[in-house]
N, C-alpha and C positions, 0 to 999 in steps of 0.2 A: 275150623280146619279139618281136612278129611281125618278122618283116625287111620287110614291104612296107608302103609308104607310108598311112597314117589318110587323107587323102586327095591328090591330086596337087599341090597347093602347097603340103605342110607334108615333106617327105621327109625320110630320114635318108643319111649319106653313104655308106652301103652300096648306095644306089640311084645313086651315082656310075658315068660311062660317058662314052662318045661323046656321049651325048642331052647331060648335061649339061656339057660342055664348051665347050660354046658360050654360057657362063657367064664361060668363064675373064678371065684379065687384059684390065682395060679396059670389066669390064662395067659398066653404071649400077644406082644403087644398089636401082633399083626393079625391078632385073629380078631380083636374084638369091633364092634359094631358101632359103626358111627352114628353119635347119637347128635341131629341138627336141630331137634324142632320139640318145643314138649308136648304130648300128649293130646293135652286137651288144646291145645293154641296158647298163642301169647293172650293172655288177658289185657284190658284195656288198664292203663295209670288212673291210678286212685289218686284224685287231686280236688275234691270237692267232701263237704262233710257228711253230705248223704250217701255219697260211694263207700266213703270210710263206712258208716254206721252198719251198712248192708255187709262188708268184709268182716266187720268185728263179730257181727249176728251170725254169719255164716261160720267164723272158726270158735266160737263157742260152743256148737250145737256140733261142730266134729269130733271126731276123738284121734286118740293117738296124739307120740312129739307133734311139735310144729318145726318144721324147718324155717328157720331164718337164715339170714344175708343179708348185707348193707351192699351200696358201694359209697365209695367216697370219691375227692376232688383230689387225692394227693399227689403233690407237686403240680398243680393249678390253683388250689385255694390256701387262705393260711389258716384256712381252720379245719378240725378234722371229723367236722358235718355230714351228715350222712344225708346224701342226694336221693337215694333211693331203698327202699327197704322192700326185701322179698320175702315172701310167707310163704308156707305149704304146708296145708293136714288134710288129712284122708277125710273124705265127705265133705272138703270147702274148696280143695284145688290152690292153684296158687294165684294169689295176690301181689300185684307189685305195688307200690306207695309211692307218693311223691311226699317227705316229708314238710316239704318246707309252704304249702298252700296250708295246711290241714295241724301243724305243727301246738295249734292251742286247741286242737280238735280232737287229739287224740284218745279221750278219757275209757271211751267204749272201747277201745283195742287194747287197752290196758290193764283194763278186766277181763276182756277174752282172753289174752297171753297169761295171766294168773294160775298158773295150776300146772297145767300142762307141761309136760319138760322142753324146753328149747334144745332143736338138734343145728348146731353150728360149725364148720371149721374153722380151725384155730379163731376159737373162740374170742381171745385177748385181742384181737383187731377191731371187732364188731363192737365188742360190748362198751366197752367207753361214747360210742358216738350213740350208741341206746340209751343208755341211760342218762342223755343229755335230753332224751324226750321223753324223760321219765317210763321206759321202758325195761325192765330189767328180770330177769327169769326168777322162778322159785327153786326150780333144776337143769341141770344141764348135760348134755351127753356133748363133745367135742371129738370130731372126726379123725382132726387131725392130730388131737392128741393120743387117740386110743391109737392112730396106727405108729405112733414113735414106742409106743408102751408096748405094741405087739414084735414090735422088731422089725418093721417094713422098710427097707432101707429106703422107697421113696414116700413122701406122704403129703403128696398136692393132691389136691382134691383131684384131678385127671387122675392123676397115678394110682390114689385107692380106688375110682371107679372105674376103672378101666381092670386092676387087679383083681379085685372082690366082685363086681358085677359083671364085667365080660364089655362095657361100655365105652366107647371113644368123645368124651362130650366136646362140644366147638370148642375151640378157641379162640381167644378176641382181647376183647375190651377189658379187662381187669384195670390196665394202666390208664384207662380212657378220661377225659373230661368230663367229670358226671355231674356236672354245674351245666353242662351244657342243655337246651332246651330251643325245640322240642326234642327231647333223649329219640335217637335213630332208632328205627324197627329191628336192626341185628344187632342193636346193644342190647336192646328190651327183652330181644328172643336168648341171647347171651346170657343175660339177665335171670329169667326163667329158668331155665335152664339148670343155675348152679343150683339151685333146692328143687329139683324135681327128682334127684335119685339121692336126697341126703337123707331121709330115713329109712331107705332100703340098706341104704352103707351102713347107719349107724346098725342096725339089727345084723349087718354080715359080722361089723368087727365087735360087736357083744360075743355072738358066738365066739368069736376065733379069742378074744380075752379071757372067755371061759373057759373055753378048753386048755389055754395054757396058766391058769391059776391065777391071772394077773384082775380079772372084774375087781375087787374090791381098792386094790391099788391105781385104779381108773377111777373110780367112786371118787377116793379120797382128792385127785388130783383135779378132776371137775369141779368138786366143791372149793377147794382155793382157789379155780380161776373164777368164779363165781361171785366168790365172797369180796377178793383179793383186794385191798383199797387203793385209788389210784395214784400212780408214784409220787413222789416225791418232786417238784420242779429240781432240774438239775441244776447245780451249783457251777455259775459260769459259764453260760451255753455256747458262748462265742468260741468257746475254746475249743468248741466241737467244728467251727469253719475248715471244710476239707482246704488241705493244702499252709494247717498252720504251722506243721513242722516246719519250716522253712523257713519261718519268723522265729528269730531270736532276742535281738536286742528289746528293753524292756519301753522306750520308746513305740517302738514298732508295733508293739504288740498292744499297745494302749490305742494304736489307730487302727487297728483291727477289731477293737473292743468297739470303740467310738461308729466306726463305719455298718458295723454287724448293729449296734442299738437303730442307728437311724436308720437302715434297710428296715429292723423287723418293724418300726414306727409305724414305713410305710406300709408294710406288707399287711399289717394287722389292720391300718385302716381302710386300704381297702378290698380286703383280703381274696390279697394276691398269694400265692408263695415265695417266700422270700427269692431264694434264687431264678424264680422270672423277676423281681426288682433289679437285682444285682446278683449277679454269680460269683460266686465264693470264688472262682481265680482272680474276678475284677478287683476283691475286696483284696484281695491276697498283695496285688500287682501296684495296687494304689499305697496300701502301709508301705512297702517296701521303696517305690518309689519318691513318695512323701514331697507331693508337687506344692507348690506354696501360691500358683491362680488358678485362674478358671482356666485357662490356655492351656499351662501345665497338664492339668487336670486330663482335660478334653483332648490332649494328644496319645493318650492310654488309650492302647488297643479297643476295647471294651465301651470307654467310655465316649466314643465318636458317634452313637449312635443317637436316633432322634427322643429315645426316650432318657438315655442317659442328659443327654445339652440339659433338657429341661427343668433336671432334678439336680442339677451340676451346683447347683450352692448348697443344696444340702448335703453332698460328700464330701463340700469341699469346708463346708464349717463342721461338721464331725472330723477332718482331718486338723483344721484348728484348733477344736477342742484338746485334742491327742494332743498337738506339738505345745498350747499352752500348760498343760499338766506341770504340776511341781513334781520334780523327781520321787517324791517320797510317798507321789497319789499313784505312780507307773504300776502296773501290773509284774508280778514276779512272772520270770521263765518257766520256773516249776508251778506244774497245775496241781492247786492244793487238793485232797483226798482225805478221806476219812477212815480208808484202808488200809491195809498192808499194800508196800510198794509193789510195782512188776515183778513177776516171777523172775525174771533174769537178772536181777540184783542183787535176790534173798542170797546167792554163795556169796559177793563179797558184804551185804549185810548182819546178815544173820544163817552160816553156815549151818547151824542146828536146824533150824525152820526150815532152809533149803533142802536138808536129809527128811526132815517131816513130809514136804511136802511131796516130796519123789515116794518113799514110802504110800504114801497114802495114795499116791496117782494109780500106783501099782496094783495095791487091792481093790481097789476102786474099779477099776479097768477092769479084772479080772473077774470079777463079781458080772461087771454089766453084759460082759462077754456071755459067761454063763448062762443069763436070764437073756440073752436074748434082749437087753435095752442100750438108748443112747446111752453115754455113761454122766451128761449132762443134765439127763430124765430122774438117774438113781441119785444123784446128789450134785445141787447147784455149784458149779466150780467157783462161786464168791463165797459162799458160804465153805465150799473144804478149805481156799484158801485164807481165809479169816482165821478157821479152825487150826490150822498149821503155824499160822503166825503168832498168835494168841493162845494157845491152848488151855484149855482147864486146868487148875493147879492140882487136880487128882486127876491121873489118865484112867481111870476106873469106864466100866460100860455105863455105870448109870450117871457120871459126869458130863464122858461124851454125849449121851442123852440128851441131855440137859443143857446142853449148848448146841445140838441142833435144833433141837427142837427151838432156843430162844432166837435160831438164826429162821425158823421156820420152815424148818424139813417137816416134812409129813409122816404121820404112824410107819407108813409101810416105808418108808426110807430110812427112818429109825430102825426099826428091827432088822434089815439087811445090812446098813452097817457098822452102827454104830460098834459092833464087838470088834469088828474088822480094826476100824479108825483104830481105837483104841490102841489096840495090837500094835498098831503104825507107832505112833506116835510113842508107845513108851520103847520100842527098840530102837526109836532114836536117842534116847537121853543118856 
């Protein structure tokens, strides 16, 4: 692709300089320079093992981060695979992947990615469907977290490149089909795109961390999303079906349970997204209605359709299943929890905990104001609210210490509040 600009307000970031730096942080959103096309061109999909081997040869021998990016299939696929992986380091350009030809091929790209720091935003998206290809960093810089840590009250990758670089990048396909194939020329370029200014970002918001004291509390926060292991399967997923508040009786709620298993059955085999199987109102509309044929069934708004008829015995024996249940196999109303209850409860619960935990909102708040952070960023509200509920049996600093830390706050979250908490919690007793 030509290197110079189609015309003077549409450029690429190869036309990046002195001129346009008068872009950088703090520009207004109408000044900055739309950025459609990267640089060097869209590179061609690496889908064969000799193109891989030539990418991995090539970001070895570069230097500097590498910027990565995935995309995924979500809410198209039921798995959360990565359809496409994007690279960029100075001296190799960027690379796009297709992982799923090349997927037992990967071994040379996972020696080149060894060393080098991976520059990502909001890192905890990407990184799970990486390291399903055994791709995983040694360090990490994260875009979007260093701008919550800076105080930028927006911090989508647009919103920091646009702020810090003076850049308007496309927008598009984020939400897109990325199962689909052949992937279109303006997802690919879309594609591109989002790592072609993520190591000039990450150097603008280094600086701007530095200068407000917060680099090392970025450190710390990188390395746990890093290290972080990944969650826990949640206990009773179905309960997360939007629209279950609305189901009460404990019947009902067991054909909610029943109809949500056999969706995700199918969705996993043949990985659809569940709610392309069945949408969570249908599932909603069916417990509540609780048809006992196929007629029944198949007069539900939802369920008249040609893919529903087809699959119409099997919502309709998970809806059997639920009605034959013994009372005493019925799912309870209350979703069990391993926590402290809803904050709106704690006054007629536990009034003391309630005072705890408004205290500590308080200094909390106060604190993140001051520094300039979400107050989410300075200390996890599962973890204050654990801390309120449960508190240490010595309100001492080096106690509260010692229970964030086991909730796993970080160094520099310990030292700002733990004296505070403290403070909290013994003037409520």
């Amino acid at each position: 692709m030509d290197a110079q600009p189609a015309n003077p307000d549409e450029v690429g970031p190869g036309d990046r300089g002195g001129e346009n730096r008068k872009h950088a942080q703090g520009t207004e959103e109408n000044a900055a320079v739309p950025l459609r096309r990267p640089a060097d061109g869209v590179p061609p999909v690496v889908v064969d093992r000799n193109a891989l081997q030539l990418v991995a040869t090539a970001m070895a021998g570069a230097t500097g981060p590498v910027a990565v990016d995935t995309e995924r299939a979500s809410g198209y696929r039921y798995s959360n695979r990565a359809y496409l992986i994007q690279l960029r380091r100075e001296g190799a350009g960027t690379a796009l992947i297709d992982p799923i030809p090349v997927a037992d091929a990967l071994a040379p790209l996972r020696e080149a990615l060894t060393g080098p720091e991976w520059v990502l935003h909001a890192a905890s998206q990407d990184l799970p469907c990486l390291a399903e290809l055994g791709l995983r960093p040694t360090s990490l810089f994260d875009t979007e977290l260093a701008g919550r840590l800076a105080g930028f009250p927006r911090v989508s990758l647009a919103a920091l490149v646009r702020q810090q670089l003076g850049y308007e990048l496309e927008k598009g396909h984020g939400a897109a089909d990325w199962s689909r194939r052949p992937l279109p020329a303006d997802w690919l370029n879309y594609a591109a795109l989002d790592v072609e200014l993520l190591v000039p970002l990450r150097d603008s918001l280094e600086e701007e961390l530095r200068r407000q004291g917060k680099l090392d509390w970025a450190a710390q926060e990188f390395e746990w999303v890093r290290t972080a292991p990944p969650p826990p399967p949640r206990a009773q997923p179905w309960r997360r079906t939007s629209g279950i508040h609305r189901v009460h009786a404990p019947r009902q709620l067991a054909a909610v349970r029943e109809l949500w298993l056999a969706r995700d059955a199918v969705a996993e085999s043949r990985d659809i997204a569940p709610g392309r199987v069945l949408p969570d109102k249908a599932v909603i509309e069916a417990a509540q209605a609780a048809p006992r044929t196929e007629r029944e069934l198949l007069a539900l708004p939802v369920f008249r359709g040609r893919a529903q008829r087809r699959r119409a015995h099997t919502w309709l024996a998970a809806l059997r299943a639920a009605a034959e249940l013994p009372a005493n196999e019925l799912p309870s109303p209350a979703q069990p929890s391993d926590g402290p209850p809803p904050p709106n409860r704690w006054a007629d619960r536990d009034p003391e905990a309630a005072a705890r935990l408004s205290a500590a909102r308080a200094v909390l708040t106060e604190t993140a104001e001051r520094l300039r952070l979400p107050v989410e960023n300075l200390l996890q509200p599962d973890l204050v609210r654990r801390t309120c509920w449960s508190p240490p049996e010595q309100l001492d600093v080096q106690s509260v210490s010692a229970a964030l830390r086991a909730g796993n706050a970080r160094e520099w979250q310990i030292e700002l509040t733990a004296a505070q908490l403290a403070e909290a919690l013994r003037a409520t007793t």
